[in-house]
Wavefront OBJ file of the C-alpha trace (Angstrom):
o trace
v 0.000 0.000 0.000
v 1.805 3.527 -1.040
v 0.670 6.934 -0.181
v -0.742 8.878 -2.485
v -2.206 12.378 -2.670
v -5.249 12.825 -4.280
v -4.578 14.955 -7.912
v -7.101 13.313 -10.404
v -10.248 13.645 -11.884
v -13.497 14.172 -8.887
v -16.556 14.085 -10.603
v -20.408 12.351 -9.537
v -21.374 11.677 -12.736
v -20.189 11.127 -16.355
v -21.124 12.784 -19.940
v -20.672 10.076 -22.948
v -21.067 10.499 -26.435
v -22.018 6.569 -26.538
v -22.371 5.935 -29.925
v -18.819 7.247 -31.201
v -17.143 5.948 -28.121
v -18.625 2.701 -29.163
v -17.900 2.276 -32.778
v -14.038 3.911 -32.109
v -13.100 1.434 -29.304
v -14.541 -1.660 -30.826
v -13.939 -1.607 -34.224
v -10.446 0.318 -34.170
v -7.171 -0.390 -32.914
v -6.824 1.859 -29.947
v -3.826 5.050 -30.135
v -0.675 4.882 -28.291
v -0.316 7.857 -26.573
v 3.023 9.745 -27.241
v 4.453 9.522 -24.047
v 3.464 8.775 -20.183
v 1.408 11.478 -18.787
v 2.918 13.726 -16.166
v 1.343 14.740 -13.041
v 2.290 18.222 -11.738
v 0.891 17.785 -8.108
v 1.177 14.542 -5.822
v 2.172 10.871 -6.850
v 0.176 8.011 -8.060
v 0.640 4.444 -8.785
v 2.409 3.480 -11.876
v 0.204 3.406 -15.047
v 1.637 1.888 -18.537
v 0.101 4.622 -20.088
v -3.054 7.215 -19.426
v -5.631 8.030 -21.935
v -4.102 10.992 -23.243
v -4.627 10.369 -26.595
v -8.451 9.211 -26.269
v -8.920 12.530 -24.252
v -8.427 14.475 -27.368
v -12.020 12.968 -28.878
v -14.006 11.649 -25.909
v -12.429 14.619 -23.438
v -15.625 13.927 -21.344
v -16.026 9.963 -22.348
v -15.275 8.710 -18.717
v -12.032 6.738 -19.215
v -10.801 8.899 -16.382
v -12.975 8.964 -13.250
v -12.917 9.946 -9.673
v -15.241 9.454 -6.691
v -15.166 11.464 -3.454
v -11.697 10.158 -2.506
v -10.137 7.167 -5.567
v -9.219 7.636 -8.700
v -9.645 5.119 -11.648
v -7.958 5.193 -15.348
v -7.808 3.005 -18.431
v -4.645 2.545 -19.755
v -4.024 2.910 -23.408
v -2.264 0.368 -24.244
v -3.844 -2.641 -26.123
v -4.431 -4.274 -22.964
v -7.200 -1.049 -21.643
v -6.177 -2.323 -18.219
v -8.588 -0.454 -15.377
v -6.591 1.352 -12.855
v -7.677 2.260 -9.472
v -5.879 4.236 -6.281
v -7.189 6.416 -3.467
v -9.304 5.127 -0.569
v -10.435 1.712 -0.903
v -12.398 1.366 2.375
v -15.508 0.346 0.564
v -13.401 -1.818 -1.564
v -14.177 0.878 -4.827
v -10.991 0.702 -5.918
v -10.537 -3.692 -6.340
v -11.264 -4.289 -9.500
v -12.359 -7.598 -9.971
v -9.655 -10.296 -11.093
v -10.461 -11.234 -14.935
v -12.248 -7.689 -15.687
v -10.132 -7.583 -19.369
v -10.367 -4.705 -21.060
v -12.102 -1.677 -20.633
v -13.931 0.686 -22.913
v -15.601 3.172 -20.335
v -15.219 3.471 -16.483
v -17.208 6.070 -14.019
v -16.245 6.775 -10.183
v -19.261 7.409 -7.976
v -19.347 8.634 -4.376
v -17.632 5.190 -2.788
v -18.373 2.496 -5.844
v -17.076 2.188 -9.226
v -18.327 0.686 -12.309
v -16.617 -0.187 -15.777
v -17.669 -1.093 -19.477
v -16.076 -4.285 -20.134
v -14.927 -4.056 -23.945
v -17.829 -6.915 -24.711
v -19.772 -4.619 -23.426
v -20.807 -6.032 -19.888
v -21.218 -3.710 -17.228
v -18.732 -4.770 -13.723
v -19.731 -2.544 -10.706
v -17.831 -2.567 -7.301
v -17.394 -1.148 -4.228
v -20.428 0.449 -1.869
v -23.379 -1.440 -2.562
v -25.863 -0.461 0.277
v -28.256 0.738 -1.603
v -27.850 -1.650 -4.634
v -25.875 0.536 -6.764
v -23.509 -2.222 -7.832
v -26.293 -5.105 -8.715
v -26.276 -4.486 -12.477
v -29.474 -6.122 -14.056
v -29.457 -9.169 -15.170
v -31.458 -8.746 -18.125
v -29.138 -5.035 -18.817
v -26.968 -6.811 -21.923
v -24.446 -4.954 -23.322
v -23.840 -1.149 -22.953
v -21.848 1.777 -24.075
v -21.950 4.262 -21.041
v -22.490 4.199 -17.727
v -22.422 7.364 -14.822
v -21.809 6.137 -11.665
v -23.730 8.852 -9.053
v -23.671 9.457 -5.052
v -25.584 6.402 -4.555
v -27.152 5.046 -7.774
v -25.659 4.077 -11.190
v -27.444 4.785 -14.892
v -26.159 2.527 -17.820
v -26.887 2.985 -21.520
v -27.431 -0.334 -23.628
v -26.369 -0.489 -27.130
v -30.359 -0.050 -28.302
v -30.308 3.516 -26.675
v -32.862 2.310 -23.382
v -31.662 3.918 -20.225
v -31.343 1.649 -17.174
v -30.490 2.851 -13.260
v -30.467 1.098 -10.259
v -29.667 1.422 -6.731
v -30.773 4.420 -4.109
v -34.402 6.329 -5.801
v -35.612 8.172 -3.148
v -35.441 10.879 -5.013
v -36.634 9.548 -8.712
v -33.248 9.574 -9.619
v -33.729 6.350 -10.730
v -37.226 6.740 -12.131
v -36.806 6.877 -16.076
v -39.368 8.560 -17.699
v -41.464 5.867 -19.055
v -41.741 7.566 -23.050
v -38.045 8.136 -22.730
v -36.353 7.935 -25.976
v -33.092 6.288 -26.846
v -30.316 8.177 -25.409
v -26.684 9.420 -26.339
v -25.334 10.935 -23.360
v -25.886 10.584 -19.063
v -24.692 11.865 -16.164
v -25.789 11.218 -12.590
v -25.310 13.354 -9.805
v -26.226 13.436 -6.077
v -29.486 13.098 -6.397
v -30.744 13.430 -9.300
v -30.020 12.084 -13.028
v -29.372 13.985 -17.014
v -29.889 12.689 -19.899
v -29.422 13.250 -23.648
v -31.606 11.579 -26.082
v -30.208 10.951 -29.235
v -32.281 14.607 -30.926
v -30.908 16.349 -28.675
v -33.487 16.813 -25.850
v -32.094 17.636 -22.442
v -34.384 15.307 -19.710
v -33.296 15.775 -15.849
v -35.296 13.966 -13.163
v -34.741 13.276 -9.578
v -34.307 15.512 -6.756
v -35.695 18.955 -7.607
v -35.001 21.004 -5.039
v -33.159 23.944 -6.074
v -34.605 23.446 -9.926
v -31.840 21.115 -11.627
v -34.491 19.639 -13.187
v -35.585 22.469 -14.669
v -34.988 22.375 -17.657
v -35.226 25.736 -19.729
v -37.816 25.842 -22.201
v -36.083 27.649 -24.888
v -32.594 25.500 -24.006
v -33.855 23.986 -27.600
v -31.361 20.512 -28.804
v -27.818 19.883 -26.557
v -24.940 17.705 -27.399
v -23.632 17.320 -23.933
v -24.852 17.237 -19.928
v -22.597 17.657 -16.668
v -24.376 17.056 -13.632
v -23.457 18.174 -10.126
v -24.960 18.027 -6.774
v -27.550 20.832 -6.972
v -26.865 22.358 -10.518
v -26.718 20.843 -13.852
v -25.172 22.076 -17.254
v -25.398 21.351 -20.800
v -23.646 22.448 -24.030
v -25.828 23.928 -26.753
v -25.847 22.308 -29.672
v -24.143 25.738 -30.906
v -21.596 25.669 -27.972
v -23.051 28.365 -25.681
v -23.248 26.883 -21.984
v -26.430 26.916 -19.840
v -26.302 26.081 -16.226
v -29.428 26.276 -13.962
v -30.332 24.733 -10.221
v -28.743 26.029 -7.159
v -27.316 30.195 -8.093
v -25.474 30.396 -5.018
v -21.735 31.866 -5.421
v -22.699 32.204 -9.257
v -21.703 28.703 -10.168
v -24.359 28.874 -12.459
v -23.035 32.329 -13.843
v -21.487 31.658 -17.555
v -19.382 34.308 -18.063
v -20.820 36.583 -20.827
v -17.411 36.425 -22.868
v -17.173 32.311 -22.437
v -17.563 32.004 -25.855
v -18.153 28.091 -27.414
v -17.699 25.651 -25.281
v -16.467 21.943 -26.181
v -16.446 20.400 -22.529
v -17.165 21.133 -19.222
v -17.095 19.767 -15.769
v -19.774 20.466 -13.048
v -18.217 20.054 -8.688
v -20.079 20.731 -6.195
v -19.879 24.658 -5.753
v -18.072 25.547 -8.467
v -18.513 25.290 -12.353
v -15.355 24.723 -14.861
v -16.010 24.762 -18.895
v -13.299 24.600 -21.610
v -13.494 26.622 -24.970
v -12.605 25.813 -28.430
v -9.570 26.804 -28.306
v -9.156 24.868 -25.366
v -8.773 27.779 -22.606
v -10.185 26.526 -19.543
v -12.607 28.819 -17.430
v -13.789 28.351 -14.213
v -16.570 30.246 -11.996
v -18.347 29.679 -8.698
v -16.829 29.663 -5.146
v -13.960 30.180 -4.577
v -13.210 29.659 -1.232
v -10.565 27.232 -1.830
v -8.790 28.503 -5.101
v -10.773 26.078 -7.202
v -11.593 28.427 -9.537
v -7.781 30.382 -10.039
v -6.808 29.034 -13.114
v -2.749 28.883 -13.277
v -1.350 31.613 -16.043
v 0.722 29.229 -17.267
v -1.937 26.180 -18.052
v -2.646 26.720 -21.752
v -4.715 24.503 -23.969
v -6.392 21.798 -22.201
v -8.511 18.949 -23.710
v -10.020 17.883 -20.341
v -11.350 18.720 -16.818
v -13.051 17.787 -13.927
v -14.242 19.625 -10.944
v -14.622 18.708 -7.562
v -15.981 19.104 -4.322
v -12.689 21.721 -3.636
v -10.245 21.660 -6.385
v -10.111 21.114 -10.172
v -7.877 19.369 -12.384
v -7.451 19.067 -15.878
v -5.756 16.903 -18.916
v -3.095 19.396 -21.264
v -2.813 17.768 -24.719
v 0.750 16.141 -23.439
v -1.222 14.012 -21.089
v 0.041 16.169 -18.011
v -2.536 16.623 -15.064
v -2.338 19.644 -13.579
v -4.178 20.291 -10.492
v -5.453 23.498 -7.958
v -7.458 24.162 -5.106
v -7.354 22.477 -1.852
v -4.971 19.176 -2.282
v -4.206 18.726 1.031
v -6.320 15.231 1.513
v -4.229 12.235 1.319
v -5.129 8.725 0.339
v -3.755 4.986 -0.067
v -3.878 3.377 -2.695
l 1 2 3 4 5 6 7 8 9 10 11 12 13 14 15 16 17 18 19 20 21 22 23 24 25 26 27 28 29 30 31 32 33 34 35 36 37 38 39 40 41 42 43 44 45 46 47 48 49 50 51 52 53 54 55 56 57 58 59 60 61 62 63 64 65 66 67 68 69 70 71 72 73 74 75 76 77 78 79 80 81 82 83 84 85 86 87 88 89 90 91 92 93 94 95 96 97 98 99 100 101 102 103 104 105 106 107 108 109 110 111 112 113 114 115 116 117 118 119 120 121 122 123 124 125 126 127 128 129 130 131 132 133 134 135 136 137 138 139 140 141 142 143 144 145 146 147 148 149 150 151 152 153 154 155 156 157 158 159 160 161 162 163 164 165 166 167 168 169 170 171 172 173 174 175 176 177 178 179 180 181 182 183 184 185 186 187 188 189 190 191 192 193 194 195 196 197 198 199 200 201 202 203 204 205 206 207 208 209 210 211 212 213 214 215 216 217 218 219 220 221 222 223 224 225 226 227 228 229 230 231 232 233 234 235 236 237 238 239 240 241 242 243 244 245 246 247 248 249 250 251 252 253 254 255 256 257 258 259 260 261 262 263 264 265 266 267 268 269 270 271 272 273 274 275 276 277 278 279 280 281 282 283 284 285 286 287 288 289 290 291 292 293 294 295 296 297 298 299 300 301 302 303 304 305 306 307 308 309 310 311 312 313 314 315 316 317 318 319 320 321 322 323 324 325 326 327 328
């Protein structure tokens, strides 16, 4: 067991473009990335490779995932070994003997689940509330988001399927649901984006993250958080709505288009097309002070109380509070 201190990816939920992630992981050889990816803050376990090189097209795909406190990765080597470090005292991080390769992984709250590259959906870790007893009639998939307490898979057909805690809806799927592209499960609630372009939230409703605006009109991407959700226009412009406080919901009037984005817990981090990354919310613990000397980045995810993100050289640079350490 090594020490480690915490410098990857936090996120509740995942955003998937299914359909391309699909085709380009089964039916191509995967990329070798250029070199090993460097990691400006903290240490980590040794990886063959990260998924630098897949970051560039699926930036938000969900090879690279982190709960409240572990981190998982698939390497991209032939192989797609799943990767796991942080805290492991719900067992989140052992991935089961025999897994193979993996096409998609998401890190919820204290469990983690992966796509196998067959397509079979392996969850582990917490399972109180049933959040890691995949269906047995699920069949393949192409995405899964794992949330606080319930997981959302997407089957190759397009149906939706979630499971574990709903005592919020977040597990309720609207029954005339069509087939869907993208999810991304938060907290308490659950996003989705059907394959048109329609932008369904349902779940916990508290502060009006399920709201979804009437004029938002068709969406090629969701990021869900704990009380506020966000989605990418299908012309780039961000929307964020649900919980205002410290304007994390606030898109900067000069943002401009927007190509990813990453939605923590008070704070709200979105990346342009010329890959400037912008971040807005509280700021309490520096998660939103950008480093001068970032530039381009194809990634990033945004936590609880920091934010990292993925440059195009596969470096992870990190800021905010990064004081929590973990075993791995």
């Amino acid at each position: 067991m090594a020490s480690v201190q915490l410098c990857g990816f936090i996120s509740t939920g995942v955003s998937a473009y299914a359909a391309r992630l699909w085709q380009a992981l089964s039916h191509s050889a995967p990329r070798q990335p250029a070199q090993k990816p460097k990691l400006r803050c903290g240490r980590v376990p040794r990886m063959s490779a990260l998924v630098q090189a897949m970051l560039a097209d699926f930036a938000s795909s969900g090879m690279v995932s982190t709960g409240v406190r572990h981190t998982c990765a698939v390497e991209a080597s032939e192989e797609r070994q799943l990767v796991c470090f942080g805290s492991n005292e719900h067992g989140e991080c052992d991935v089961p003997p025999g897994l193979g390769p993996v096409v998609a992984v998401s890190a919820g709250t204290h469990h983690t689940c992966a796509v196998a590259a067959g397509g079979q959906l392996r969850c582990f870790g917490a399972n109180l509330f049933g959040e890691c007893d995949v269906p047995s009639h699920l069949g393949q998939v192409v995405a899964v988001a794992a949330g606080s307490r319930h997981t959302c898979a997407i089957a190759t057909d397009g149906r939706l399927t979630c499971f574990g805690y709903n005592g919020y809806g977040e597990c309720s799927v609207p029954p005339k649901l069509g087939p869907v592209a993208e999810v991304s499960a938060g907290f308490h609630h659950t996003c989705v984006v059907e394959t048109d372009g329609h932008l369904t939230c349902f779940g916990y409703n508290g502060y009006g993250e399920c709201d979804v605006p009437e004029d938002l009109g068709p969406v090629s991407a969701v990021f869900v958080g704990k009380d506020h959700t966000c989605a990418i226009r299908v012309d780039g412009q961000l929307v964020c709505f649900g919980q205002t406080e410290d304007g994390k919901c606030d898109v900067p009037a000069s943002l401009g288009q927007v190509v990813t984005a990453s939605v923590g817990t008070w704070h709200t981090c979105a990346v342009t097309a010329d890959g400037q990354l912008t971040c807005f919310g509280y700021n309490g613990h520096r998660a939103c002070d950008v480093p001068e000397d970032l530039g381009p980045v194809v990634a990033v995810a945004a936590g609880s109380r920091h934010t990292c993100a993925m440059k195009a050289d596969g470096e992870l640079v990190c800021f905010g509070s990064l004081s929590t350490q973990q075993t791995a």
